[in-house]
ZALOBA-677732 format. One record per residue (C-alpha): y, z, x negated; residue in one letter. Coordinates in Angstrom, 3 decimals, decimal comma. Each point is the difference from the previous one (the first is absolute). Example, Ala and Ser with C-alpha at 12.3 -4.5 7.8 and 13.67 -1.06 7.14 Angstrom:
ZALOBA-677732
[r [-4,500 7,800 -12,300] 'A']
[r [3,440 -0,660 -1,370] 'S']
end
This chain:
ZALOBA-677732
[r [-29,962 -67,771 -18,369] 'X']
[r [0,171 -3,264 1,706] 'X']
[r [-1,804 -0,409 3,471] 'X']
[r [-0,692 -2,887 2,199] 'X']
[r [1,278 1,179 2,666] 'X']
[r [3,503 -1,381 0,173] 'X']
[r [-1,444 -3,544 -1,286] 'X']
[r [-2,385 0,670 3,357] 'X']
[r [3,030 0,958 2,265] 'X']
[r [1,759 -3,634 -1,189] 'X']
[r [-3,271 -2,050 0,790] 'X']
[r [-0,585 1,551 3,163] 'X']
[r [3,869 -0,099 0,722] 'X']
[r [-0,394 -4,224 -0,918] 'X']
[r [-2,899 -0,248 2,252] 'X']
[r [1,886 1,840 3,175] 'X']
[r [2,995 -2,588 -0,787] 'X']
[r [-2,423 -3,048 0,189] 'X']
[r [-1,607 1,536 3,365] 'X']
[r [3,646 0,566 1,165] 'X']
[r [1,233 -3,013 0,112] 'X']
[r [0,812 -1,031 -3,734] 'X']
[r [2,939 2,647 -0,578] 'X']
[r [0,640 0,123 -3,803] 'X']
[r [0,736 3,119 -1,945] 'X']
[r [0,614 -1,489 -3,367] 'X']
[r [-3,369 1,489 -1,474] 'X']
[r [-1,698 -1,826 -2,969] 'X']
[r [-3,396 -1,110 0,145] 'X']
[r [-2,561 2,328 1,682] 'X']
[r [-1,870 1,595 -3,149] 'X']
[r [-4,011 -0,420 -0,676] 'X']
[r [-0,759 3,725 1,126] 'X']
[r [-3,076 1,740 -1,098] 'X']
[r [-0,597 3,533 0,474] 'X']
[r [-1,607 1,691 -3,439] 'X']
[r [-1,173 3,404 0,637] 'X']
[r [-1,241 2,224 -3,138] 'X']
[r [-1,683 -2,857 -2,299] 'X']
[r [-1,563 -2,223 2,236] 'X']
[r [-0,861 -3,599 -0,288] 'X']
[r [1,945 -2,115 3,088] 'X']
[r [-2,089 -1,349 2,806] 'X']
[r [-1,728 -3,133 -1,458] 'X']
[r [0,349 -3,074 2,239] 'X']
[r [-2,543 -2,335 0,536] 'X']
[r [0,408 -4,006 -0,110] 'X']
[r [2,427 -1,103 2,326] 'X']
[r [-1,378 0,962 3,430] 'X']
[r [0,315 -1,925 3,464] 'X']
[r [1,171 0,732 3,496] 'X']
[r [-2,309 -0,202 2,864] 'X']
[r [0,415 -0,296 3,523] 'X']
[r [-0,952 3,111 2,786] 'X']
[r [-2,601 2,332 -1,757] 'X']
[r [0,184 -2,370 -2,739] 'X']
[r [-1,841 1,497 -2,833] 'X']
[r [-0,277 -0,251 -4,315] 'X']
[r [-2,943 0,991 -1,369] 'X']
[r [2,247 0,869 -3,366] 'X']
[r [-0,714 3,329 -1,272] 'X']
[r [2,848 2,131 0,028] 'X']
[r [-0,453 2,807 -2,024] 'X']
[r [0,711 0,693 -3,662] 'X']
[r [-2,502 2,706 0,003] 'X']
[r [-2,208 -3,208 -1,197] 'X']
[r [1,981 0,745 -3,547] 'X']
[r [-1,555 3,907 0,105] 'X']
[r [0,235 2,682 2,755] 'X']
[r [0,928 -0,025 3,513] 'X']
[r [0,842 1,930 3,165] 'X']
[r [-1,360 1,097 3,156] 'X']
[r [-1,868 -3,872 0,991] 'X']
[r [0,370 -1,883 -2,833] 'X']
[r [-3,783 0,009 -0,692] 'X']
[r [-0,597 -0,273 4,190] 'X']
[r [2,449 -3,506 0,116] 'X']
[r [-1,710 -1,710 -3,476] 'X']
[r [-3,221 -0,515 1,815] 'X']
[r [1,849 -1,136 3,063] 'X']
[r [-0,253 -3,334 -0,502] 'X']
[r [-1,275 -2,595 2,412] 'X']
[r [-1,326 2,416 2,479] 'X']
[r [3,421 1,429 0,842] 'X']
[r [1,489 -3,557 -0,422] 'X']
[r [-2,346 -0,647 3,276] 'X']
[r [0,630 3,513 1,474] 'X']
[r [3,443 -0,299 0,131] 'X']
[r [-0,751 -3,776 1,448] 'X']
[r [-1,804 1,643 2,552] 'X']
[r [2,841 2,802 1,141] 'X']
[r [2,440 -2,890 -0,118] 'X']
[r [-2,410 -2,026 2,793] 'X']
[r [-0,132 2,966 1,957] 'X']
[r [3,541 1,005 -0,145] 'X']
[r [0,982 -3,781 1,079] 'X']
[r [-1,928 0,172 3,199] 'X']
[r [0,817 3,646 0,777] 'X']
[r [1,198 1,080 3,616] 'X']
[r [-0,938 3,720 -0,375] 'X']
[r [3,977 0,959 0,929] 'X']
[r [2,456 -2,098 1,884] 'X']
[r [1,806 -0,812 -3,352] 'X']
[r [-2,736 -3,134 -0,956] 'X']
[r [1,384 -1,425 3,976] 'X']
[r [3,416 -0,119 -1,227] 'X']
[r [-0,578 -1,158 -3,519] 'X']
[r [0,559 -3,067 -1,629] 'X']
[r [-1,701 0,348 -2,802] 'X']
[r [-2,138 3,279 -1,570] 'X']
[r [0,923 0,824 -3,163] 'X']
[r [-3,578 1,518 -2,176] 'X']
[r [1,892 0,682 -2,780] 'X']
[r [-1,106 -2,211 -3,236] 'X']
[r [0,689 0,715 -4,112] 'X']
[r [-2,623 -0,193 -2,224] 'X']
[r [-3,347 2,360 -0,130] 'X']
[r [0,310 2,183 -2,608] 'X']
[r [3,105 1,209 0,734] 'X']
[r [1,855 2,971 -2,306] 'X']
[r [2,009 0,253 2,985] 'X']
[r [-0,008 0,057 3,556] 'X']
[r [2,882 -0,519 2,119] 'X']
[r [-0,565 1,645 3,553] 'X']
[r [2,998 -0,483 2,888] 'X']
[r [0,070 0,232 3,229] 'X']
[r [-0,192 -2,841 1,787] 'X']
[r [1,159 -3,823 0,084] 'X']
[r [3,689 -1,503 0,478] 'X']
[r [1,262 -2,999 1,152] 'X']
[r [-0,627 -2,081 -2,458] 'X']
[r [-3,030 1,536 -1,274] 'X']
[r [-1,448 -0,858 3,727] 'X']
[r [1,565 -3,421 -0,295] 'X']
[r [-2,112 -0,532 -3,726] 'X']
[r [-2,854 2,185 0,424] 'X']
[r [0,617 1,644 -3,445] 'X']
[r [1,310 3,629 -0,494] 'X']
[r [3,357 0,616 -1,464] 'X']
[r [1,236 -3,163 -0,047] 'X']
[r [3,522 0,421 1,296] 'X']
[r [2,984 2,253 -1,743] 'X']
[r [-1,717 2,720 0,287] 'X']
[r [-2,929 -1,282 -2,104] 'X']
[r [1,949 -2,002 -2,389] 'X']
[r [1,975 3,368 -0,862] 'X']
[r [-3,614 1,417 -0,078] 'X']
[r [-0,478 -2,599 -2,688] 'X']
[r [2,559 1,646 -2,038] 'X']
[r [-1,342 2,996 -0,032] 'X']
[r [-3,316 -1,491 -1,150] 'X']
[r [1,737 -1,602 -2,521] 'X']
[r [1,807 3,442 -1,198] 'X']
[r [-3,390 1,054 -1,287] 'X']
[r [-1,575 -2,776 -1,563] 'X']
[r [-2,110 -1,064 3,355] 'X']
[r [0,209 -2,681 2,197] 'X']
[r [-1,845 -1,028 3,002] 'X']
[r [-2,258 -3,242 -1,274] 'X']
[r [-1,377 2,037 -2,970] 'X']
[r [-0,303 3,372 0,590] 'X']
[r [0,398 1,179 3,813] 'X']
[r [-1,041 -0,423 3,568] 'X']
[r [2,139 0,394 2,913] 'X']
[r [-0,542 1,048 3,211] 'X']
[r [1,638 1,833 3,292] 'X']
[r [-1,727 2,799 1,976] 'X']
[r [-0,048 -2,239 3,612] 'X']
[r [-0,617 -3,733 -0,880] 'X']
[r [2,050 -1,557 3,014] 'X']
[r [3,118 -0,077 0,350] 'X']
[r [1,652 2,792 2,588] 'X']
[r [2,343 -1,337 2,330] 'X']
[r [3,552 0,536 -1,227] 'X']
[r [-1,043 1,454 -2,416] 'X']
[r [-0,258 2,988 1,102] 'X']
[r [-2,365 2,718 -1,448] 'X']
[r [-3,699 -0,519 0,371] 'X']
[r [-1,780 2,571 2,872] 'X']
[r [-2,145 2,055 -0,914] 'X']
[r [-2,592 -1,155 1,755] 'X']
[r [0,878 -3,236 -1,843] 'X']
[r [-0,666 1,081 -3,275] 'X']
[r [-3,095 1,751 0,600] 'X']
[r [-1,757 -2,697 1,527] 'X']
[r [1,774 -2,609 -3,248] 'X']
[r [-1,407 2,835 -2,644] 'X']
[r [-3,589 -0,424 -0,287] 'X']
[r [1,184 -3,547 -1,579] 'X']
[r [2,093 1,802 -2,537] 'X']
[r [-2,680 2,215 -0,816] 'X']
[r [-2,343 -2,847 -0,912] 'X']
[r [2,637 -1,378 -2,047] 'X']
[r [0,821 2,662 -2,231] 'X']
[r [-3,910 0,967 -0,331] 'X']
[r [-0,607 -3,842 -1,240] 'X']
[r [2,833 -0,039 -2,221] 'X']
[r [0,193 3,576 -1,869] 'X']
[r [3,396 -0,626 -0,930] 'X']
[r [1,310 2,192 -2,842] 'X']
[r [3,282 1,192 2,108] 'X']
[r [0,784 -0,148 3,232] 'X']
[r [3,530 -0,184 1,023] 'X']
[r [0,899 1,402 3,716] 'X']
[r [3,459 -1,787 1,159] 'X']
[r [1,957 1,559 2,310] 'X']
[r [-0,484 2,986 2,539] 'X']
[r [-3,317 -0,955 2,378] 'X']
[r [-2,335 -1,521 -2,872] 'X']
[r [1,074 2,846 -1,801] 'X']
[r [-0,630 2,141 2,518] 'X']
[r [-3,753 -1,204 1,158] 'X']
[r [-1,386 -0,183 -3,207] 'X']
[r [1,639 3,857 -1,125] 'X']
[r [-1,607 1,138 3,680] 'X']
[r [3,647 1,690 0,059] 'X']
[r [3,345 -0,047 2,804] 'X']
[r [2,294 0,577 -3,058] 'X']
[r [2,795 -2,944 -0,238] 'X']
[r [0,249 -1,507 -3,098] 'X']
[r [2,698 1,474 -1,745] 'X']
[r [-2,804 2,966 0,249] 'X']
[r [-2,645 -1,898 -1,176] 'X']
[r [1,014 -1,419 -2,908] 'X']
[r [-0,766 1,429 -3,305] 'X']
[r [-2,961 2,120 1,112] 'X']
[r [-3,739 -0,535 -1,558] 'X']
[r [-2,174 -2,006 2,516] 'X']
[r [-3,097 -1,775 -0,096] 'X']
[r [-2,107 -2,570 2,153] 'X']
[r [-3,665 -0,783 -0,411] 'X']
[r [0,486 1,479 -2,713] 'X']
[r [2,805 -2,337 -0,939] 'X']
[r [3,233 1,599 -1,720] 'X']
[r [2,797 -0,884 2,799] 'X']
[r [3,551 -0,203 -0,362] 'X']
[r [2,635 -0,384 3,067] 'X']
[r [3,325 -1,058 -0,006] 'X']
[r [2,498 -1,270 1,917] 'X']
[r [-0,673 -3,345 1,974] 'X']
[r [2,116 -2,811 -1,752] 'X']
[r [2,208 -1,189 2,767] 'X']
[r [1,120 3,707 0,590] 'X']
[r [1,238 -0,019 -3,958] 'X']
[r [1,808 -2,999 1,040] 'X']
[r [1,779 1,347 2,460] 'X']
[r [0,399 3,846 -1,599] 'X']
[r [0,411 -1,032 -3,988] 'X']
[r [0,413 3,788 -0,664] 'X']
[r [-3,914 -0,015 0,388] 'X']
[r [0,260 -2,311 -3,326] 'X']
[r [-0,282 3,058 -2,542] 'X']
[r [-3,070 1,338 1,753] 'X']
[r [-2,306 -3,124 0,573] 'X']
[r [0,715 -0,629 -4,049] 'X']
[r [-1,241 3,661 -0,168] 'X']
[r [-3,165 -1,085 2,391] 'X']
[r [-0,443 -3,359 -2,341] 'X']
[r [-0,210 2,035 -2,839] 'X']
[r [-2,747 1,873 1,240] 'X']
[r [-2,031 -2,451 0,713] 'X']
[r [0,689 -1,619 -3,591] 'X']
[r [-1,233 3,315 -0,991] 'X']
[r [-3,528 0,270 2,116] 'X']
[r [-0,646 -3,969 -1,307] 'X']
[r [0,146 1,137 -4,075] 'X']
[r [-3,527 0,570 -1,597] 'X']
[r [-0,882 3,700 0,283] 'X']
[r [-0,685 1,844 -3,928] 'X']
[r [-3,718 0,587 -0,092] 'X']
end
């Protein structure tokens, strides 16, 4: 039986040669991937969708549950609509004029976290990079544009169908890992987020988003693959994109995670 997977392996394998530098392998064309578990119909996408700046926002529904059935906030995010449009301005205000932790002193820009808001998915890291600081947008550098890929793997991408965010919303210096103290005082904003936009999924990248929203110490490699919820919100973690880039052997088991989460976004058999 055929299986996506090695198609998968050679588009991620032509993204990491783009992000390193151009270094050909003599692979064709990247295949149009999308993931088809048991019979169901492929993540619809909406006219052509737009990119916004920091905690830039679409008001495009993102759900196919629209075409019959849905998941754990699908009914929640359809009668989102303006008033978390505004809500999310409002987080976005607050998180630009922040000094709660010494991160918003040695900031250049926060980073919100934008997509549109009625998400199937959302993206949760852990914390700005260089050039996300530089931009003010999340996952904007190699790391997102492999992140991208991923997206892409499963029908999704980031205009239409998710929002994107990070755990702390300024950049830590070096980027080192944020403090604890850090991220609690940054979570309350993520909390309002995710309560405004019920997204369908929500996937956890890397060890300390996955770790604050489980409530658990476990590293990733532990984490992964286990049933978890948030707000009531089906949550998958996986490993954090720039870590895959550097480790491919993680390849096999965020296509495992990706699946999943294809899986949580089909319409449930009444």
């Amino acid at each position: 039986m055929n299986t996506p997977l090695t198609d998968y392996w050679k588009l991620l394998d032509t993204m990491e040669d783009y992000l390193r530098g151009g270094v050909k392998r003599n692979h064709p064309e990247p295949p149009e991937l999308s993931l088809k578990t048991r019979s169901a119909p492929p993540v619809p996408s909406p006219d052509a969708g737009h990119e916004g700046g920091a905690a830039a926002v679409s008001d495009k529904p993102g759900s196919p549950a629209e075409a019959g059935g849905g998941t754990a906030g699908g009914g929640d995010a359809e009668m989102a609509g303006p008033t978390g449009m505004d809500g999310l301005d409002i987080i976005a205000a607050e998180v630009s004029s922040c000094r709660r932790c010494g991160l918003g002193a040695t900031r250049n820009k926060a980073v919100p976290g934008e997509g549109v808001s009625r998400p199937l998915v959302m993206v949760i890291g852990e914390g700005p990079g260089g050039d996300e600081d530089l931009s003010g947008r999340p996952f904007v550098g190699p790391a997102g544009r492999y992140l991208d890929k991923w997206l892409e793997a499963i029908g999704l991408n980031r205009q239409e169908h998710c929002f994107i965010g990070n755990v702390v919303k300024c950049r830590p210096p070096g980027n080192r890992d944020p403090q604890p103290e850090e991220a609690a005082l940054c979570r309350p904003f993520l909390d309002r987020q995710i309560e405004l936009l019920q997204p369908r999924v929500i996937l956890t990248v890397g060890r300390i988003s996955s770790q604050m929203l489980i409530d658990s110490s476990l590293g990733i490699g532990r984490l992964r693959g286990g049933d978890y919820t948030y707000q009531g919100i089906p949550l998958v973690p996986t490993y954090h994109p720039s870590g895959v880039l550097r480790n491919p052997e993680y390849r096999s088991a965020v296509w495992e995670d990706l699946k999943r989460v294809k899986t949580l976004l089909e319409p449930r058999e009444s």
